[in-house]
N, C-alpha and C positions, 0 to 999 in steps of 0.2 A: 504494500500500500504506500502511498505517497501520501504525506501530510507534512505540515508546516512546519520549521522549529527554528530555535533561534542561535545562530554560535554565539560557542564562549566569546570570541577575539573580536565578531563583527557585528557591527548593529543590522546591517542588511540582513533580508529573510534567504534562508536555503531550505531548494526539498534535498529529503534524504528519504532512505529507504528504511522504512521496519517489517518488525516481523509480518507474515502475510495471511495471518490469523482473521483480519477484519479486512481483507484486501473486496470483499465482498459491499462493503461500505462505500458507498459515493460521495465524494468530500471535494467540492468544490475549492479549486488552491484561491484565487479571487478572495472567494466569499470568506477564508480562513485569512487571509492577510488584512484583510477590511478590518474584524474581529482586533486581530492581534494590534491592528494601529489605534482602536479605542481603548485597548486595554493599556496599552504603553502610551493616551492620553490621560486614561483614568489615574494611573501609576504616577505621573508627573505631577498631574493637582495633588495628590495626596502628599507628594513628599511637599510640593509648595504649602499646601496648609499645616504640614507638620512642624517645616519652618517659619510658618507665621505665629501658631502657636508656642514654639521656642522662643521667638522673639517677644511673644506676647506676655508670656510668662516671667524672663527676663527684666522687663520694662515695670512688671509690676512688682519685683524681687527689687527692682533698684529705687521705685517711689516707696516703697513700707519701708529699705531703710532707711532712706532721706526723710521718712517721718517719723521714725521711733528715734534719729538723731538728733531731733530739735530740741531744746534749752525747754525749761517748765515753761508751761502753758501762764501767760501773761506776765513771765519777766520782762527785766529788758534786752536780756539777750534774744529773747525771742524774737521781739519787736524789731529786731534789730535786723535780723534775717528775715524776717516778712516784709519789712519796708525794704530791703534791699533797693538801693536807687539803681545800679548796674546788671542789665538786663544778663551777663556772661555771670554773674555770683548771683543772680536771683535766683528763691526757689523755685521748682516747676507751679505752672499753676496747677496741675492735680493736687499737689501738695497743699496750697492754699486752700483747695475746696475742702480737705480732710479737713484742716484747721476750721475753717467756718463751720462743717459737721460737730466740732469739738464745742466749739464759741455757743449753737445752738444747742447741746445738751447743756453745757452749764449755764445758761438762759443768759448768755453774755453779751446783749445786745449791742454795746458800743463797741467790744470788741468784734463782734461777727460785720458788723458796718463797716469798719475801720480796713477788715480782708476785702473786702467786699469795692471798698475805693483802689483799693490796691490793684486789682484784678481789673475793675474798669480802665484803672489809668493805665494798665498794661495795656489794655484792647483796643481802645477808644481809635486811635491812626488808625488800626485795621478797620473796624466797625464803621469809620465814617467815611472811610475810603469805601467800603463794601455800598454804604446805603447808597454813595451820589454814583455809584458805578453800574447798580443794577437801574437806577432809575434813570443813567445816561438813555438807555433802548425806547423811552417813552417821549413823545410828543408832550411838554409841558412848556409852559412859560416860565422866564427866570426865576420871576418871585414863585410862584406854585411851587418849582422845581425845590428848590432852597428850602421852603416849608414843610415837602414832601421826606425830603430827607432828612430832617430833624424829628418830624413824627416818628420814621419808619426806622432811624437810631433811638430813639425812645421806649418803641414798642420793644423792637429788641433787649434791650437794658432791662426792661421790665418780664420778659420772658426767661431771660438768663437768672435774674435777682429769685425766681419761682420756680425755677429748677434747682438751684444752688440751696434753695432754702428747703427742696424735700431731697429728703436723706435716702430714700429708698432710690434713686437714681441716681446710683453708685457708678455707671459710665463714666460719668464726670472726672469723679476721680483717678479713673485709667486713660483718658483719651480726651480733654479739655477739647482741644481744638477741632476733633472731629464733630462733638456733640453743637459745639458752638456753629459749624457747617448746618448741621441737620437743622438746628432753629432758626437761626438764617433765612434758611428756606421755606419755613410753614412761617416765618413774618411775613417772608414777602409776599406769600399767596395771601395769606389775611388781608393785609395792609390793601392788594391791591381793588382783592373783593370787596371791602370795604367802602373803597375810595370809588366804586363801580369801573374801575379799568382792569381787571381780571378777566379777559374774554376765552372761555373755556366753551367748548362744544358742549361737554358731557355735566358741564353745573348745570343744578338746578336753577330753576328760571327765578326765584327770591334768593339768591346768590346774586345776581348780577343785575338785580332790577336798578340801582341807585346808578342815577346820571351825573358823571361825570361833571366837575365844579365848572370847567372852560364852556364846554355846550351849555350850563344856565349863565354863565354870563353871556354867552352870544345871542340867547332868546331877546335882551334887552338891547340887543344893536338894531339899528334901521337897517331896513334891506334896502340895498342899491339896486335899480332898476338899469337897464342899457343905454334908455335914454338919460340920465342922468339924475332922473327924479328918487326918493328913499320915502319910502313909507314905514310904520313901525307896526309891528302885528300885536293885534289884537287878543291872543290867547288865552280862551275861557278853559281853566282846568275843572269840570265840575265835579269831581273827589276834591280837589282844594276848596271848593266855595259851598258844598255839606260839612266842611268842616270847620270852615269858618261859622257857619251860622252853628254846629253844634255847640263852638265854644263861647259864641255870644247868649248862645241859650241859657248855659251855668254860669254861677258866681266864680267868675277863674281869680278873682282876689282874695276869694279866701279858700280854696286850692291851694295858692300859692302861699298862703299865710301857714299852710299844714302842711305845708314841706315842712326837710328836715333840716336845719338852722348852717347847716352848710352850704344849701341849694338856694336859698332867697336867698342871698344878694346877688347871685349871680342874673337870678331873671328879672328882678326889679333894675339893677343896673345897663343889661342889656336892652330890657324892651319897652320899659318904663322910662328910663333914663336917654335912651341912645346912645349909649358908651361903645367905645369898640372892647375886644377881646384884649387887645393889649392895656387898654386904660384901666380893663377892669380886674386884669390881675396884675396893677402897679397898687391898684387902691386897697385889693385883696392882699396884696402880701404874698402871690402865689405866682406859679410857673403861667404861661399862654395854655401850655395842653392841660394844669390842672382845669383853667375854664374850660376850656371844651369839653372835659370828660364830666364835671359837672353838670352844666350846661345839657347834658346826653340825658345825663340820670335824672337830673329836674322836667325835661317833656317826657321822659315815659312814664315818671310816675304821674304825672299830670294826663296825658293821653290814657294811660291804665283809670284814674279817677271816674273822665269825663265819659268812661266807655262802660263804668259800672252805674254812672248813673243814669245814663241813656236807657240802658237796660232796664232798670229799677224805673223811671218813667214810661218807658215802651210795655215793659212788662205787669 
C-alpha cells in the first residue's frame, strides 16, 4: 500500500511502501496530504498559543512581584513610586490598578483618587490624541468638532474610572492597555449613537432616531433659490406642538419646584433665565458637561411627571 509519511530530515511529504496487509484500502495521496497540511497548521497554532500562554504567565509572575515589592501601603515610600514623574522608573499601570483595588478595600478614598490622577495623567496625550483622531473621519464643524472631542474624552474617563472601581474585572490588572483599546471602542459606538451619527444597517431604528446637531441648525437657514431669491421654511413638527400644549396643560413650575435641589437651577437658569451652558456652570461652580448631564436628568424626570399625569387625566 502506499500512504503518506513524513521524514525524519525533510519537511516535504514522501510515499513509501508498507506492509500490504491493507493494500486492499483506497487512500487517496491528494486527499492524505490536504489532511496532513491542517494538521501541521493545527500543530503551529498550538505551539503559538503555548507560547502566548508562557508569555502570559510570565508577565503576570513579573507584575505580582513588582506588587508584593512595594513599600506599606500609604507610606511615603510608597507614594513615592506611585507618583513616579519618569515614565522608564514608573510603575506598570497594572500595578496601579492592584493598588487602587487595595485603596478601595481599605475604603481609602483620597488615596484611590490620588492613583486614579496618576493613571489619567499617564493616558490623557494618548486619550486625547485617540478622541480628535477617530473623530478626524467625521464631517463636523470646528467648534462641534472641538466639543465632540472633549465629551467623547470624558465619556471615556468616566468608563475607565467604572471599570477600575469594580474589582471583579481583574483584566485590568494583567493587560491595562488592551482593556483600555476595548473601551475605547464601545465609547465611541455610544458617543456616536448618541450624538445620532452612528449609521449602522443592522441598529435598531431608536438607536439612531436623534438628528444630528448641524442638520437642526441648517433647518433654520433660508433656502436659496436659482434665481437668487431665499425663502425660510415653515416646519410644522406636530409630535412637537402635542407637546407643547401637553406641557402648557400642567403646572411645569411646580414640576420643576419637585425636582431634586441639584436639577432646579439648572432649568430655571437655562429657560427661565436664558443663560447659556457655559454661564450657567461658571454660576454653578461646575464642569459644561456637568450641565448637560443635569440638564438630561431634569427633562426626563419632568417628561416621566407630565406623562403620568396625562395618564391619571386620560384615565
Amino acid at each position: 500500500m502506499k500512504v503518506i509519511t513524513q521524514t525524519q530530515y525533510k519537511s516535504k511529504l514522501t510515499i513509501t511502501l508498507k506492509t500490504p496487509i491493507l493494500a486492499e484500502i483506497n487512500i487517496d495521496p491528494c486527499r492524505m496530504e490536504e489532511v496532513w497540511n491542517i494538521m501541521q497548521q493545527e500543530t503551529s497554532q498550538s505551539e503559538t498559543d503555548v507560547n502566548h500562554d508562557q508569555d502570559l504567565v510570565r508577565r503576570r509572575a513579573i507584575l505580582a512581584t513588582q506588587f508584593q515589592a512595594l513599600p506599606i501601603y500609604g507610606s511615603a515610600e510608597f507614594w513615592s513610586l506611585v507618583e513616579e514623574p519618569q515614565l522608564k522608573l514608573a510603575l506598570p499601570l497594572e500595578v496601579l490598578v492592584k493598588c487602587i483595588r487595595v485603596a478601595i478595600t481599605q475604603e481609602d478614598s483620597a488615596g484611590k483618587n490620588r492613583m486614579l490622577e496618576m493613571i489619567f495623567r499617564r493616558t490623557q496625550g494618548a486619550n486625547e490624541y485617540w478622541s480628535r483622531q477617530v473623530l478626524s473621519r467625521i464631517h463636523l464643524r470646528s467648534e462641534e468638532r472641538c466639543m465632540f472631542a472633549h465629551d467623547l474624552y470624558a465619556d471615556l474617563c468616566e468608563r475607565v474610572i467604572r471599570a477600575l472601581n469594580d474589582s471583579k474585572r481583574l483584566f485590568w490588572e494583567e493587560n491595562f492597555q488592551h482593556c483600555l483599546c476595548f473601551e475605547r471602542k464601545h465609547v465611541y459606538q455610544a458617543f456616536l449613537t448618541r450624538e445620532g451619527r452612528w449609521y449602522n444597517q443592522y441598529a435598531n431604528e431608536s438607536n439612531t432616531r436623534r438628528i444630528p446637531r448641524s442638520l437642526i441648525g441648517s433647518l433654520d437657514q433660508p433656502v436659496q433659490h436659482a434665481n437668487g431669491e431665499s425663502w425660510e421654511m415653515d416646519i410644522v413638527d406636530e409630535q412637537a406642538q402635542q407637546a407643547l400644549l401637553s406641557v402648557e396643560q400642567h403646572d411645569l413650575p411646580l414640576l420643576i419646584l419637585n425636582l431634586p435641589q441639584k436639577l432646579k437651577p439648572v432649568i430655571w437658569l437655562l429657560f427661565w433665565e436664558g443663560r447659556t451652558e457655559k454661564n450657567v456652570a461658571t454660576i454653578l461652580g461646575v464642569s459644561d458637561r456637568t450641565v448637560r448631564n443635569r440638564l438630561q436628568k431634569a427633562l426626563s424626570l419632568l417628561r416621566t411627571a407630565i406623562d403620568m399625569e396625562g395618564k391619571t387625566i386620560d384615565g
